[in-house]
Structure formats: C-alpha cells, structure tokens
C-alpha positions as CSV (number, residue, x, y, z in Angstrom):
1,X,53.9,9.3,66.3
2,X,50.2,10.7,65.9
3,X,50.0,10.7,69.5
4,X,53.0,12.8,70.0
5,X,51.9,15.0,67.1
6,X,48.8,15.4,68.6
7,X,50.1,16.4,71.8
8,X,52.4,18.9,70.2
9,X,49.5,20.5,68.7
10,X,47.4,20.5,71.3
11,X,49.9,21.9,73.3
12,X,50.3,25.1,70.9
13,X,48.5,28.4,72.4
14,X,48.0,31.2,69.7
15,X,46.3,34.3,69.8
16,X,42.3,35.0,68.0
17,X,43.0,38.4,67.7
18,X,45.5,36.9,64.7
19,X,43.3,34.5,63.0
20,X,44.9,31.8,64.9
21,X,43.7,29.0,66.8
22,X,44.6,26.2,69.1
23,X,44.1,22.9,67.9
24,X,41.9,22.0,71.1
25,X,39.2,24.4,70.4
26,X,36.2,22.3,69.3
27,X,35.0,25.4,67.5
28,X,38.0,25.3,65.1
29,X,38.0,21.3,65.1
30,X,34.3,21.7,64.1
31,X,34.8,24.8,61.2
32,X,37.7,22.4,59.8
33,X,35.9,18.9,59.7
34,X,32.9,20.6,58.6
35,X,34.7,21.6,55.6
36,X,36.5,18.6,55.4
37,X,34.2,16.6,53.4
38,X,35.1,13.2,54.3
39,X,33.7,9.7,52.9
40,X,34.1,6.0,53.8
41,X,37.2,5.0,54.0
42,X,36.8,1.5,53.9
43,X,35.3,1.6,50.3
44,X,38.7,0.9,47.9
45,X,38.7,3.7,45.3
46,X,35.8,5.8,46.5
47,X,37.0,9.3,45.4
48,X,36.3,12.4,48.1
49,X,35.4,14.9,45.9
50,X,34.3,14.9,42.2
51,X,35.8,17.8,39.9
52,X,37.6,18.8,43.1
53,X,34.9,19.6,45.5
54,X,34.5,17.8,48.8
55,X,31.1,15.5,49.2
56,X,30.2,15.0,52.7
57,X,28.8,11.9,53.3
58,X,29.3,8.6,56.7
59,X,33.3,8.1,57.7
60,X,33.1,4.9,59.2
61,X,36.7,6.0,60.7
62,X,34.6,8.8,62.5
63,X,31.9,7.5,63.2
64,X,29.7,9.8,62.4
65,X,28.3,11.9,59.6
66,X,30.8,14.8,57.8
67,X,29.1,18.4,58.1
68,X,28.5,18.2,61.8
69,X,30.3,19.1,64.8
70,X,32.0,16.6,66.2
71,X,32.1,14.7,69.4
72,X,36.0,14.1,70.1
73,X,37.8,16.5,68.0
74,X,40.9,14.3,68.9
75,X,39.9,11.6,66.8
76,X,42.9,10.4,64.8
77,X,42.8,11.0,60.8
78,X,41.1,14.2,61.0
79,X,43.2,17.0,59.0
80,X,43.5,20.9,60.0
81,X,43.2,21.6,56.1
82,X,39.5,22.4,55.1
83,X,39.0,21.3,51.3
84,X,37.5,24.3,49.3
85,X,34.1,25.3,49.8
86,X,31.2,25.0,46.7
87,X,31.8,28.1,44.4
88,X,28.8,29.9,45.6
89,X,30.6,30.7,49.1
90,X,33.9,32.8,49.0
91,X,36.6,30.9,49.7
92,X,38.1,32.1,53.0
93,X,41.6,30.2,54.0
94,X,42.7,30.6,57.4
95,X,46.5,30.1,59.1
96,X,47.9,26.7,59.8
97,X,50.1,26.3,62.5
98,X,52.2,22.9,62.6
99,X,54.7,21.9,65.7
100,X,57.8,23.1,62.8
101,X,56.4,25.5,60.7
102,X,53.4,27.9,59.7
103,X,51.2,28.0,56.2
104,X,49.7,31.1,55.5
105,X,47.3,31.7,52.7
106,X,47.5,33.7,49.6
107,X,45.9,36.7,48.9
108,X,42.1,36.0,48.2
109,X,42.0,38.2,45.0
110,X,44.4,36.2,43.1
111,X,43.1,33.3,40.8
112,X,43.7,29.9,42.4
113,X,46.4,27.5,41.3
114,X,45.9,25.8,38.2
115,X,46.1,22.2,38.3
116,X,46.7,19.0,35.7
117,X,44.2,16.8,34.8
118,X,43.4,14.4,37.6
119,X,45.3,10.7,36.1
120,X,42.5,7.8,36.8
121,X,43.5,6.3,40.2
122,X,45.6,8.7,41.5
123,X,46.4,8.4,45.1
124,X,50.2,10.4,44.8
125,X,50.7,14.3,44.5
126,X,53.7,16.4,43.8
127,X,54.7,19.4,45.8
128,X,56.6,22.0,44.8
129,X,57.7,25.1,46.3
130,X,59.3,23.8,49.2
131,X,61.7,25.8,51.4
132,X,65.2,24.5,50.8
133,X,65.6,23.5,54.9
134,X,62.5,21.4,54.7
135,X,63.0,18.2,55.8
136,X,61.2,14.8,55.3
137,X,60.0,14.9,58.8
138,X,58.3,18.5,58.6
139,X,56.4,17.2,54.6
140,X,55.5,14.6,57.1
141,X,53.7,16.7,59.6
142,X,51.9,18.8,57.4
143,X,50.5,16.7,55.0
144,X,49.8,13.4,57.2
145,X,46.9,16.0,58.2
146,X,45.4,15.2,54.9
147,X,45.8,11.4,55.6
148,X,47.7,8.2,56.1
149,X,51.0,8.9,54.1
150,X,52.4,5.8,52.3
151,X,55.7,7.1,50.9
152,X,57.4,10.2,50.3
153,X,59.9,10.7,47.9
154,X,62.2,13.7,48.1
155,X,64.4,15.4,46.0
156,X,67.2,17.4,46.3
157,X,65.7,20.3,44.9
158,X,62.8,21.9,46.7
159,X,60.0,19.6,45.3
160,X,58.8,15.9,46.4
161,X,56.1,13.1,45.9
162,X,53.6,12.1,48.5
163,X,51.9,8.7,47.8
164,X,48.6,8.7,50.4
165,X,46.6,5.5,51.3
166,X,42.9,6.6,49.7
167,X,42.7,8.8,46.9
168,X,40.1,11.2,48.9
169,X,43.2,12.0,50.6
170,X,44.6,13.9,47.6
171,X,41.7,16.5,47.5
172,X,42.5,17.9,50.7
173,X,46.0,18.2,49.5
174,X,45.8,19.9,46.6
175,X,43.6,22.4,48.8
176,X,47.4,23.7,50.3
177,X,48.5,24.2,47.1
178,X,49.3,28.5,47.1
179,X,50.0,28.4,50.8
180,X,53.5,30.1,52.2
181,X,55.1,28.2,54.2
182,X,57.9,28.9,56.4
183,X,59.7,26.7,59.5
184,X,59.6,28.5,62.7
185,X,60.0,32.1,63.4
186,X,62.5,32.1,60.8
187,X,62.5,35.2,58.1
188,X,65.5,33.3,55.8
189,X,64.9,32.6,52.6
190,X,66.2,29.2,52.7
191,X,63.3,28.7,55.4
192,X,60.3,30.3,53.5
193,X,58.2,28.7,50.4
194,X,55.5,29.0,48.2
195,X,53.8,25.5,47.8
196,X,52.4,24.4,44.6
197,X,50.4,21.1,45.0
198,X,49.1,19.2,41.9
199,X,48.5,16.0,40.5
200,X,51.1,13.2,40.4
201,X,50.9,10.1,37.4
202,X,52.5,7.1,38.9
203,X,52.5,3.4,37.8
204,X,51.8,1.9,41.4
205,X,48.3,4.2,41.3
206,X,47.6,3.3,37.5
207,X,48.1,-0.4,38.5
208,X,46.0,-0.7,41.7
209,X,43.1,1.4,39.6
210,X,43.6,-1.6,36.9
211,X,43.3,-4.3,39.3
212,X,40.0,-2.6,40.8
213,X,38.0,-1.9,37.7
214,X,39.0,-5.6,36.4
215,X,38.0,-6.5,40.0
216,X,34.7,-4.7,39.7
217,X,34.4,-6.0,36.2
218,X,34.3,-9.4,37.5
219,X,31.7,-9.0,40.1
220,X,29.2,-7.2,37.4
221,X,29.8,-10.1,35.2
222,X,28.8,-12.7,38.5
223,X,25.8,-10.4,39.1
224,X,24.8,-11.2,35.8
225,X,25.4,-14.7,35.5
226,X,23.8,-15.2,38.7
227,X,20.7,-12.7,37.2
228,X,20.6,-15.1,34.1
229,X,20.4,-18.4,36.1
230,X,17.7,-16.9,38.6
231,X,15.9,-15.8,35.3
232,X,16.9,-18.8,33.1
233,X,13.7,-21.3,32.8
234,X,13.8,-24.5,34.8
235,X,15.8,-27.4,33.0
236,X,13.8,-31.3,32.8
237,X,14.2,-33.5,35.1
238,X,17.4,-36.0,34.2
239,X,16.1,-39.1,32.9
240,X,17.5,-42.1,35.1
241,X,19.7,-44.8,33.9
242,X,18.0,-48.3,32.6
243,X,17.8,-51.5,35.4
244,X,15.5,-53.8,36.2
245,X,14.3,-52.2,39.0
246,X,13.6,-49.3,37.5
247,X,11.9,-50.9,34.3
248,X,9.5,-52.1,37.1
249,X,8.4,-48.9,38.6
250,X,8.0,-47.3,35.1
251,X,6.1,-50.5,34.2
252,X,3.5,-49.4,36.9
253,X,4.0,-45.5,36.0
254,X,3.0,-46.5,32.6
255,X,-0.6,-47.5,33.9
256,X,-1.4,-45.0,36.4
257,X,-3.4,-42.0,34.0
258,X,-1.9,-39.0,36.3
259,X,1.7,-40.2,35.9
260,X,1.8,-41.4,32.2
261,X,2.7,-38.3,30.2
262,X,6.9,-38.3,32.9
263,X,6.8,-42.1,31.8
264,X,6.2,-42.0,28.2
265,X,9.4,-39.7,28.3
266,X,11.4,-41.8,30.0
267,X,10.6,-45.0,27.9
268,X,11.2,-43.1,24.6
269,X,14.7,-42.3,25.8
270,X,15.5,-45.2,27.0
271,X,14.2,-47.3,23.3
272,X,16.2,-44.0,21.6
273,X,19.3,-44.9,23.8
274,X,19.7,-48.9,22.6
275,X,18.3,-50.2,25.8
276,X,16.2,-52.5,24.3
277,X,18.0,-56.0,23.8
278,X,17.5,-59.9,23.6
279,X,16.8,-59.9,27.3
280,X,14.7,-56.9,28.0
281,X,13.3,-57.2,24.7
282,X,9.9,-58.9,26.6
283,X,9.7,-56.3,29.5
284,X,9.4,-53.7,26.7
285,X,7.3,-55.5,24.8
286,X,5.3,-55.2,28.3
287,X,5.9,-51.4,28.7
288,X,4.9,-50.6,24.7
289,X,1.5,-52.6,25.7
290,X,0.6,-50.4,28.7
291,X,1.4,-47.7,26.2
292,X,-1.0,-49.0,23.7
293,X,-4.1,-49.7,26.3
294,X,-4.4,-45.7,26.8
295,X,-5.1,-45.3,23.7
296,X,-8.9,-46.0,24.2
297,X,-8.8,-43.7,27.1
298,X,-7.8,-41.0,25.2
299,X,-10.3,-41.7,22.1
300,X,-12.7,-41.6,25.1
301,X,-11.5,-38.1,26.1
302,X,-11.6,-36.9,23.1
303,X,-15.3,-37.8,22.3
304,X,-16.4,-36.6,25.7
305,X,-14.9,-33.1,24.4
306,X,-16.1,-33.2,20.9
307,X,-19.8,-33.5,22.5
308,X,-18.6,-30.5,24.6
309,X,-18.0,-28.7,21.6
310,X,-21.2,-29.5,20.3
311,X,-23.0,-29.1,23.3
312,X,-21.3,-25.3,23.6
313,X,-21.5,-25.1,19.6
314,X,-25.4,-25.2,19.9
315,X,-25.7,-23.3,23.0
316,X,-23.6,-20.7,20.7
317,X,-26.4,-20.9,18.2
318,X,-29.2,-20.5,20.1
319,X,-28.1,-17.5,21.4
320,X,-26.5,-15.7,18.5
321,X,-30.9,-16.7,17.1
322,X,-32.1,-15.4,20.0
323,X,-29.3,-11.8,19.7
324,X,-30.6,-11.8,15.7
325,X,-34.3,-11.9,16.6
326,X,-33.5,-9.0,18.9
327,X,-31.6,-7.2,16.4
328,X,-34.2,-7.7,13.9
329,X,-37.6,-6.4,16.1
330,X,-35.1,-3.4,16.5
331,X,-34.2,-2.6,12.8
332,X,-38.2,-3.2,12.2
333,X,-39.0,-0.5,15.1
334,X,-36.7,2.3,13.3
335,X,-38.4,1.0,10.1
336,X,-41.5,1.5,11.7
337,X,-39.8,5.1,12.8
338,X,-39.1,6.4,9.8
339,X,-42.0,6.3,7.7
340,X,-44.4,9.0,7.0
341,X,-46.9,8.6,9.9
342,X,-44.6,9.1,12.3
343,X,-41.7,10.3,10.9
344,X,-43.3,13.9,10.5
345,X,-43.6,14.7,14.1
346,X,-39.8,14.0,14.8
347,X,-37.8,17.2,14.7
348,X,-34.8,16.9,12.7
349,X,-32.1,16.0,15.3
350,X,-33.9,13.7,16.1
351,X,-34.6,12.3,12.9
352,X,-30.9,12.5,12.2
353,X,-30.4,10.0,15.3
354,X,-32.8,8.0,14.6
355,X,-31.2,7.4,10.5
356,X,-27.6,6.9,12.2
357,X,-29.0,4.5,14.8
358,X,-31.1,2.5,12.0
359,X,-27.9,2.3,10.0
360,X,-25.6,1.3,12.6
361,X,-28.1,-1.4,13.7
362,X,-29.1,-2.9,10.6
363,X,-25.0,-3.2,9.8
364,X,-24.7,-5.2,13.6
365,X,-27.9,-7.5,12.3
366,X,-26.3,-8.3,8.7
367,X,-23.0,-9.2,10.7
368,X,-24.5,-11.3,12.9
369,X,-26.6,-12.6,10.4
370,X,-23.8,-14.0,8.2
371,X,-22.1,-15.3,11.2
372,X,-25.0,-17.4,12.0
373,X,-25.0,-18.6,8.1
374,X,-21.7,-19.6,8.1
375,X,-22.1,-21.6,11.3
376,X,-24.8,-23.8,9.2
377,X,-22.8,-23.9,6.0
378,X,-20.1,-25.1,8.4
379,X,-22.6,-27.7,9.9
380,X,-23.7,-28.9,6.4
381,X,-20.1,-29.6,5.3
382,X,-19.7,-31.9,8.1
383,X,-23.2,-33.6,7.7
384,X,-22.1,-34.0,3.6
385,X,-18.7,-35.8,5.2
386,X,-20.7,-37.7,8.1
387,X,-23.1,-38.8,4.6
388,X,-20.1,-41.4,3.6
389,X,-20.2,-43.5,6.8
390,X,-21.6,-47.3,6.4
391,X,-24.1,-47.2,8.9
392,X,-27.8,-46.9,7.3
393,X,-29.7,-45.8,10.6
394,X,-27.1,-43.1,11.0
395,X,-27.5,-41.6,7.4
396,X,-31.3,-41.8,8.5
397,X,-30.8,-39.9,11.6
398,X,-28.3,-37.4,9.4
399,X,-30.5,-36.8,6.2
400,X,-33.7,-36.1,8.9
401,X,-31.8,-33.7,10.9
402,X,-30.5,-32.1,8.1
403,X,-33.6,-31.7,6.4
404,X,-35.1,-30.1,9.6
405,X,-32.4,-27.6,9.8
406,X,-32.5,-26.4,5.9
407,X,-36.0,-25.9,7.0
408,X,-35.3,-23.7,9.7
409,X,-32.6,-22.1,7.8
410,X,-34.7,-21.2,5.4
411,X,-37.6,-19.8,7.6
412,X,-35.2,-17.3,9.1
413,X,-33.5,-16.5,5.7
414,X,-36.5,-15.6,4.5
415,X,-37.8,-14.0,7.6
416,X,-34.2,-11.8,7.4
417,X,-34.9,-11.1,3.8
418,X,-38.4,-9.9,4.2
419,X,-37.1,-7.2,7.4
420,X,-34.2,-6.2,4.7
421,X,-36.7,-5.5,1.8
422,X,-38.4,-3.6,3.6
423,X,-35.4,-1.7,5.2
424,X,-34.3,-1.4,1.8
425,X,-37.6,0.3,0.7
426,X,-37.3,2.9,3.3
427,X,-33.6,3.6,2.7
428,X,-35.1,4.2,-1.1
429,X,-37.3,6.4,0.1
430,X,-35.3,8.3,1.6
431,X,-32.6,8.2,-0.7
432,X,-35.4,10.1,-3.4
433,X,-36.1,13.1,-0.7
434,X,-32.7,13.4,0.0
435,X,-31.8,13.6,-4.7
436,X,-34.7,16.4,-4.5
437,X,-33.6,18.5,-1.8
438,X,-30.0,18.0,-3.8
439,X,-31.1,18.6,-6.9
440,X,-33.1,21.7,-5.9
441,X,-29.2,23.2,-4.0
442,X,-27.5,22.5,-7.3
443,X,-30.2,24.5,-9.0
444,X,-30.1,27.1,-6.6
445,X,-26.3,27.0,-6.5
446,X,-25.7,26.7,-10.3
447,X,-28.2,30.1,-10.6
448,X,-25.8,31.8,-8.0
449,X,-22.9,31.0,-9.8
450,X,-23.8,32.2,-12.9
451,X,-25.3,35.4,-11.3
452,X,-22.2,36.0,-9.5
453,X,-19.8,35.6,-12.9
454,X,-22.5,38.3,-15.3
455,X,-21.5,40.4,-12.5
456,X,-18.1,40.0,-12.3
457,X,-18.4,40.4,-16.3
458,X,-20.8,43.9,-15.7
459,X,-18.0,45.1,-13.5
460,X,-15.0,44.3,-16.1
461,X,-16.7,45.8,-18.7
462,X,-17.7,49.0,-16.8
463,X,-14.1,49.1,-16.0
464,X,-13.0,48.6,-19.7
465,X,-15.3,51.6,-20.6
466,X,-13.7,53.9,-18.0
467,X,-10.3,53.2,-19.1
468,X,-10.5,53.6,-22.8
469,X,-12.8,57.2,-21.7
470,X,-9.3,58.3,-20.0
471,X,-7.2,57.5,-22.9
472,X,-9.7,59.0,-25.4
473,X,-10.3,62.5,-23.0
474,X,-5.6,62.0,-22.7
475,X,-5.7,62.2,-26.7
476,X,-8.1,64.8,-26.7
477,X,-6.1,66.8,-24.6
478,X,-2.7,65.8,-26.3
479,X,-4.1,66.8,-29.7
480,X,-5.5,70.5,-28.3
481,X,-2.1,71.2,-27.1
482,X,-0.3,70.2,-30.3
483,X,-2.8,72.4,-32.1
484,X,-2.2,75.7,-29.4
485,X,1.6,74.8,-30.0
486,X,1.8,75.1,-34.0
487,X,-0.6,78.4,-33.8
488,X,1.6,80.0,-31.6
489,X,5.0,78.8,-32.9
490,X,2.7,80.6,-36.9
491,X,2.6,83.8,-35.3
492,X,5.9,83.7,-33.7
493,X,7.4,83.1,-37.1
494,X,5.6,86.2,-38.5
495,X,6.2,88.7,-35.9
496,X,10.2,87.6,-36.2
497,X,10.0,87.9,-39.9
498,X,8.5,91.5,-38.8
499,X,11.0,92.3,-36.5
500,X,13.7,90.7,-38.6
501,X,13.9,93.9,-40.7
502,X,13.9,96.4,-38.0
503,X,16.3,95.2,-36.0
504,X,18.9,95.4,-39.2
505,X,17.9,99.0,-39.2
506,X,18.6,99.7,-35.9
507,X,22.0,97.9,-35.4
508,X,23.3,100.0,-38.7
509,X,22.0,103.0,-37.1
510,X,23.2,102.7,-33.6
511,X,26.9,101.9,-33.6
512,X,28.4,99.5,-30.6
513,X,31.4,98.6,-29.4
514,X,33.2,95.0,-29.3
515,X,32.0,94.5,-25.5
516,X,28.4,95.1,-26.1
517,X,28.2,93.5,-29.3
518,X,29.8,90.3,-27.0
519,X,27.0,90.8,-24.4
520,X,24.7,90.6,-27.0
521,X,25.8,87.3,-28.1
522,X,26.5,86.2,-24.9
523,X,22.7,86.7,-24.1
524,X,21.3,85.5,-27.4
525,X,23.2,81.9,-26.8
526,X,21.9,81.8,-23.5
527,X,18.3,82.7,-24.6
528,X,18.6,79.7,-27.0
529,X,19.7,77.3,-24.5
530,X,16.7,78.3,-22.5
531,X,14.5,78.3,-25.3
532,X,16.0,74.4,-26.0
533,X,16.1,73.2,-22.5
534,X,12.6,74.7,-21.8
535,X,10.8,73.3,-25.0
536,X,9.6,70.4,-23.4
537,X,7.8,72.3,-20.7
538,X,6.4,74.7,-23.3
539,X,5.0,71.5,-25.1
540,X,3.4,70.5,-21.8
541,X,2.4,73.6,-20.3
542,X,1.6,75.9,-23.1
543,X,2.2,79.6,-22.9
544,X,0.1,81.5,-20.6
545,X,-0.5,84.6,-23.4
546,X,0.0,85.6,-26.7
547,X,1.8,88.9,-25.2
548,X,4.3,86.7,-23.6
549,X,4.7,84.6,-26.5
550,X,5.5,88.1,-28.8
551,X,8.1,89.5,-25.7
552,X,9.8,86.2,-26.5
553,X,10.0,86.3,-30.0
554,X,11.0,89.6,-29.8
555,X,13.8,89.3,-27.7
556,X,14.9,86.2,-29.2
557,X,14.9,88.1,-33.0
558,X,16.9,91.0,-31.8
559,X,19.2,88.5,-29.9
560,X,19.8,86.6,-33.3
561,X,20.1,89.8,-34.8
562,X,23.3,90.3,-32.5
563,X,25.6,87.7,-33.2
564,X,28.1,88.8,-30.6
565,X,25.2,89.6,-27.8
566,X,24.2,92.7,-26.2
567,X,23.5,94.1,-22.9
568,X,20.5,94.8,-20.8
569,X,20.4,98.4,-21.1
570,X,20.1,97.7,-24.7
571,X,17.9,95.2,-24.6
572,X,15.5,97.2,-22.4
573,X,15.4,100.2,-24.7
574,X,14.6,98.3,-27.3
575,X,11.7,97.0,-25.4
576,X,10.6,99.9,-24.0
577,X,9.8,101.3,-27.5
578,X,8.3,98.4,-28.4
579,X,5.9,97.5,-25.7
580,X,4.3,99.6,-22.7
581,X,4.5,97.2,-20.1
582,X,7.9,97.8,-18.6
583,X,7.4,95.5,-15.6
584,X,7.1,92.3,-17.6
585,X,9.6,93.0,-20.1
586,X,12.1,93.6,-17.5
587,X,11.5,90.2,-15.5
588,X,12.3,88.3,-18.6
589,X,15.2,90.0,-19.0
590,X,16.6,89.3,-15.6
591,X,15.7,85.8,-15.8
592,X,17.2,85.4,-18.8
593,X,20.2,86.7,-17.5
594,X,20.3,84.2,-14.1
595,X,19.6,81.5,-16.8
596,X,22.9,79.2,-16.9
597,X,25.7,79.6,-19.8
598,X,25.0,83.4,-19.7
C-alpha cells in the first residue's frame, strides 16, 4: 500500500510557478524532512516535540540525523507535512498535493488554530472539518504521511479519530490543522473542507502511558536497589556448621597468631549455639585452652608498646625542653631589646614590632611551658601508683628516679621563673611610660574640653545679649509709636472740636437738597469705614504730617456734620477755603470716593 502510494505520488507532475512540487524532487523531500523534526522511533513514549515544536534529533528508521538533506528521499515513513518552525521564523505553509485530493493553507495573517491541552500519552487526534465525500481511504492517505496509522474511526458526520503508533506522530498532525482541503478538481461543497486538528483523550492512550511510567517506575526502583547493594558494606563471612572435622581445623586455627582473631569468632558461636555437649565437651575444653595460651602473648604485646609509649613519651619531652630552651633564649633577647640601652635607637615601628613579637612569644613559651609541667605532674601520679607495688628494689629505683626528676623540674621551674620576672619587670616598665604619656592626653584632653564648652557658653551668652538688645530696641520703637499716636489723635480731637462749630454754621447758612445731603452721608460712612479698616496701618505706620493728619480731621468733622453725606463739589469748597493746597486736598477726596461702601 506505501509502495503504491508512493508511486502515485511520485508519479504526480505539478507546476513551480504555483508553489507546487513533485514529490521526487529531493529539494522538496529535503525542505520537508528538514522541518520534520523527527526522533527515535524505537524509544516507547519519546514525545517529538515539546509544547508543540518539533526537536530534531537520530531516527534510527532513517538512518540518519533530522535537519539534513537526505540521501533517499523515498525512504518509507517520511511525511510531506513539515511541523511548524521555532517562533522566531515566519511560518510559511506550502500546498500539499495527495493522489485524491489537495490541502491548501490558510491565510498567514490569521492567528493559528487553538488547540486543547495535550492529555498525558496521547497517541489519537480528532479531525474535524472534513468534506462530507471524504472517505476512510482518502483520511488514510493524507495523514499516514504523518505516520503509521493504527485505527481510524469515522463518523457519519464530517469528523473522525486517528489513533497513530508513536505519539511524535501527532505533532505533525496537528501541524494540518487550518488546511482546506478539497478531493480532486472538484469545486462542490460536499467535496471541500476546512480541517481542524486537535487533541484526542482516549482510554487505550491513557492505559499504555500507565503501563510505561509504572514500567519506568520499576526500572528506577532496580537501579536503586542495585545502587544500594553495590554501595551496601560487605556482610561477614557465614560461620560454618559444627563437626568433628571442622572442630579440628579450628583447633589448629586457634594456635596460629595471624589466624586467631576469624577463629575466636567461630568458637564463640558455636559455644553461643549449644554445641558444646557430653561428647565434645573435651575438644572444647581443648579449643578454650588454646584460647587461654595467647593470653601471655598478648600481655607481651602490650608491654613491648607500653615501652613504645615511653620510649616516644620521653623523646616527646626532650624535645618539647629543647623547643622551651629556645623559646626562652628568645623571650630573653626581646627582653634584652627592650631596655633603655638599646631600646632608644629603635624607631618606633620598630619598637612596636619588637613589643607584639615579645608578647606573642612569651604567650608560645608559657604554653609550652605548662604543657611540659603537666607531662611531669602526669609522670608523678604514676610513680605515686607504681609506689604501692611489693617489690623493694623497684620502690628504690622509683623513689631515685623520682627524686632526680623533681630536681630537674625544679632547676627549670626556677630557671622559667627567673626569665618571667624579669619579663615581667620590663612589661612594668613599660606599662609606667605608657600611664604617663596617658595621663599627660587626658590632661591635655580634659583642658580642650573644658576650653571648647567656656566657648560654646561665650557664644550663648553673646547670643542671649543680642536677642534681648532686639526686643528692648522692638519696645522702644513700639512705645515711640504709641506716644506719636495719642499726640496726634490730642490735636485731632481739638481741631474737630474747632471745626465742630463752624461747620453748624455753614450747613444752616447754605441750604441743600435731599440728594446732596445723601452724598454727604454716603461719603461720611465711607470715610469711617476707611478710617476703621485703616487704623491698624495708622498704628503701624504713623502719619506722614501733621497737615495730613488736620485734612483728615477736617473732612471727617464736616462729614459727621452731614448725616445724610455730601458731594465732592461740596466737599472741595469747603476745603478750598480752608486750606491753600488744592492738589492734596483733592487726592483725598477722590480716594475717599474709590474707597469701598461709597
């Protein structure tokens, strides 16, 4: 059936000029596999593609590796269907053409076809959109180019199931999902169709991924059993079964030195098991004698190593002496270093070096030093426990080399206390230069500190001093005005009282009518609002001059003389026989008129 579907479409001829090809040009072969993608086959659940994009990698069906052109482009399984390039390349789909019928692609600018969520396992895919002549033959042929078909299921209406063999097999399938397809050269409706490919849930796929994870499941759980042995420690050797015989070769075990420890074993397990009876009770006895005759040996060993000890014990000594003697002809040269003759010419990095290294080597010497004495305190406790054994010429030989060893304790205890009495001296010494030149800071600080705070006192002070100098100079000020105010608001009281009189005289004389009589009043209210809302800058200001001041009390007399107001005409004759300057009499008439309320 391939072979004849092969020939059929090998045998189509189409035309390049319409984007279609024969399916014996390598060229095409080589642009289709090269999209294809494809992976091992042979591998049980290996998916093609991973969040539906193609990963090339070896088909051992081809042969060969995916990506390059191939060889045979006959080779049976290959597909005409690339699977979708990587989203940084435009997708370009090109026309399929099948022995029965043609797929031609959507229109690039349309979003691609949505699709499910891909079921775990899934090897079947439904297609929908099929033309209603399309029979199970013609699914057959255009979708075994994806690979080996398993089962097809059609139903009567235009849609069906296709269960492949792999489940790589399903990403190139879902790749013709938005392709048109129509059967022949046919332009009926019942022979056109739009496919929609997408993801099929099926038991059979569920149940074969089941079996394969438990499947895999098992073989992880055999790698690490087989892990865990490999890494598991080596069990003992099985102990063998009591006989005669074997009694025998123990027996000889037993007294061989290199083979006792394995025989010991085996002859405690054996007297654990019961073995031991009325008539192997004598070959035991036997085997529990050999037993007992390495004891000596190993008292032997063990005072062949305690003279090792000893041996490496004094050797320890000796050389932890000869490292203190060192240690001590060293602290005595940085003694020697730091005292007046010489210290003097030092400068004082050096001197500083030479005080951390004298420290840091005098601390080495005490350690070692105490190391050494609890070595003999630990050598005296055992001579004080040897001093209870029975033998006479061995208490001799213990009180004489004890006594020789307090003495030579003592020697270098003293020796070790004379070097740190006179290490301590120095350290005295020094200890006293370094209190003076302390002593003289804190002197020298304590004076700058108290310097710094009568200054920072001073400095308060003088600012106290300036403050309260404002505040007296502010009342000064404040109490000039207040006087300046009372004089002036005196004489204004006076020269009203004055004009108080003539003004009477002059309204009975000169008769008004209603409407300047109103103006009047109209401009003495609004000359009293000004006088009230400008009293507070009067207070601060001050008047500039006493003829000012008497214009103003003037004005505001005859205005209060005029209950019902009067007009500027008026006003200004008035003035003008009263005062000579015209100009200034007229400018506070006009801006008492612009005043508000008037």
């Amino acid at each position: 059936m391939m072979a004849a579907a092969a020939d059929g479409l090998g045998s189509i001829a189409i035309d390049t000029t319409q984007l279609n090809m024969s399916v014996t040009d390598p060229t095409a072969w080589a642009t289709a596999m090269n999209n294809l993608g494809m992976v091992p086959v042979g591998l049980p659940g290996q998916q093609l593609v991973s969040d539906s994009i193609c990963v090339p990698g070896f088909d051992p069906g081809l042969n060969m590796m995916t990506g390059i052109t191939p060889i045979n482009p006959m080779i049976p399984g290959l597909g005409l269907v690339p699977p979708p390039p990587p989203t940084e390349v435009a997708v370009v789909k090109e026309i399929i053409h099948c022995k029965s019928c043609t797929l031609f692609p959507q229109n690039p600018n349309l979003p691609p076809p949505s699709t499910r969520e891909r079921p775990p396992g899934c090897k079947t895919v439904f297609v929908g959109g099929l033309p209603e002549n399309a029979t199970e033959e013609i699914i057959q042929e255009v979708f075994e180019q994806c690979g080996d078909i398993t089962a097809i299921r059609k139903s009567k209406k235009n849609f069906c199931h296709i269960r492949f063999a792999e489940e790589f097999m399903v990403d190139k399938a879902i790749y013709l999902s938005g392709y048109r397809m129509r059967l022949g050269s046919s332009t009926d409706k019942k022979d056109s169709g739009r496919l929609h490919v997408d993801f099929a849930q099926a038991r059979d796929d569920f149940y074969e991924w089941e079996c394969k994870q438990r499947m895999r499941a098992r073989e992880e759980r055999h790698r690490r059993k087989l892990e865990e042995d490999r890494l598991r420690p080596p069990s003992p050797p099985a102990i063998m079964h009591y006989s005669e015989h074997e009694a025998a070769l123990l027996a000889d075990k037993l007294k061989d030195d290199s083979k006792f420890s394995e025989a010991i074993t085996v002859l405690l397990s054996w007297i654990e098991r019961g073995e031991v009876n009325r008539r192997s009770a004598n070959q035991f006895y036997s085997m529990v004698q050999s037993a007992n005759s390495h004891v000596r040996r190993l008292m032997n060993e063990k005072a062949t190593h305690e003279q090792e000890m000893e041996e490496a014990k004094e050797n320890f000594k000796n050389a932890l002496t000869g490292i203190l003697t060192q240690f001590e002809q060293i602290v005595a040269v940085f003694n020697a270093s730091t005292r007046q003759k010489a210290w003097d010419h030092f400068s004082k990095a050096q001197r500083k070096n030479i005080d951390i290294w004298r420290k840091h080597s005098e601390e080495l010497r005490n350690a070692q030093s105490e190391q050494l004495m609890g070595i003999r305190r630990e050598e005296e406790m055992e001579m004080s426990d040897d001093e209870n054994c029975d033998s006479p010429t061995k208490k001799m030989r213990v009180d004489e080399s004890a006594l020789a060893a307090q003495a030579y304790a003592l020697k270098e205890e003293n020796d070790s206390l004379r070097w740190q009495l006179d290490a301590y001296r120095n350290e005295v010494e020094l200890l006293k230069q370094e209190k003076e030149q302390l002593f003289r800071t804190e002197d020298n600080v304590t004076k700058d500190q108290q310097l710094q705070f009568l200054q920072q006192t001073m400095q308060g002070m003088q600012q106290q001093l300036l403050t309260i100098q404002e505040e007296l100079n502010n009342k000064k000020s404040e109490l000039e005005q207040a006087k300046e105010e009372q004089s002036h608001t005196q004489a204004l009281l006076k020269v009203l009282q004055e004009q108080l009189k003539g003004t009477k005289e002059l309204v009975e004389t000169n008769g008004h009518s209603h409407e300047d009589t109103n103006e009047i009043n109209v401009l003495t209210v609004a000359l009293v609002n000004q006088d009230r809302e400008n009293n507070m800058e009067k207070r601060s200001q001050g008047l500039k001059s006493e003829k000012e001041a008497l214009l103003i009390g003037i004005i505001s007399t005859f205005l209060h003389v005029h209950p019902f107001g009067a007009n500027i005409e008026y006003l200004w004759s008035y003035m003008q026989q009263l005062d000579s300057k015209k100009f200034v009499a007229r400018c506070l008439c006009a801006d008492a008129m612009h005043r508000p309320g008037i």
